[in-house]
Structures are given as structure tokens and as C-alpha cells.
N, C-alpha and C positions, 0 to 999 in steps of 0.2 A: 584555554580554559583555566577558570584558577582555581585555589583551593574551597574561595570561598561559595562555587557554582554544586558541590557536594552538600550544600547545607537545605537549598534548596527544595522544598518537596519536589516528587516525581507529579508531572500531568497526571492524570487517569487521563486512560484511551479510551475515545469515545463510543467506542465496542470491543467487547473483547467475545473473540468465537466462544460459545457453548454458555455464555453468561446467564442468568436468569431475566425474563423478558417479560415476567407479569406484572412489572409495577413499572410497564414502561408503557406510555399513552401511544394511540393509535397514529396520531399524528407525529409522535418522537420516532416509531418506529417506519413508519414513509421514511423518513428523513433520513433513518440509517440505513435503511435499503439505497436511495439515491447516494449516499457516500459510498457505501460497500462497490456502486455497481459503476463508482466515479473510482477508485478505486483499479477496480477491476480492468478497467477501461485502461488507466496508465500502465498497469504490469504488463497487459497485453501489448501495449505502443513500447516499451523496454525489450522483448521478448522479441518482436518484430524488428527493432534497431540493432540487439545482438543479431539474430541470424545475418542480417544482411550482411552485419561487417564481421562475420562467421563467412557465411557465401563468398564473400569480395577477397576474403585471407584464402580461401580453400582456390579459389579460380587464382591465383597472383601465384600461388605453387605450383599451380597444375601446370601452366604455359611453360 
């Protein structure tokens, strides 16, 4: 990264938890429910690939 990637603006994130939702159309907020719950979906597949390789390290000490 270089010095010139700080000049940059930041994205704005396409939701941010607690934001205000009344000047957001019915159709924009579907849509950010289906990201949220896309989302959601990868943490839980993350969450699932630590334990196992949490489980896998816990069983290799135990033997």
C-alpha cells in the first residue's frame, strides 16, 4: 500500500447497524436484508471452520 492509497476517500458501507432507514425504499431495504443474511451466512461458515480446526487441535493433544 502506498502513501498515495490515504488520499483516497473511504467507501461508505452499504449498511451501517442502527443507521437511519426512512429515506431508504422498500426495495433498497430487501436487498439489504439479503446482504445482511449473506452476510451472516459467511460468519457462521468461519465460525464452523475454526471450531473444527479448534476440535482437530484439541483431539491431536488429547491422544
Amino acid at each position: 500500500m502506498s502513501f498515495m492509497d490515504d488520499d483516497r476517500p473511504l467507501k461508505k458501507p452499504a449498511h451501517e447497524i442502527g443507521m437511519d432507514l426512512s429515506a431508504i425504499s422498500v426495495d433498497e431495504l430487501k436487498t439489504r436484508i439479503d446482504m445482511l443474511k449473506a452476510e451472516i451466512t459467511r460468519i457462521e461458515a468461519e465460525i464452523t471452520r475454526k471450531a473444527s480446526g479448534r476440535s482437530a487441535a484439541e483431539n491431536l493433544f488429547r491422544s
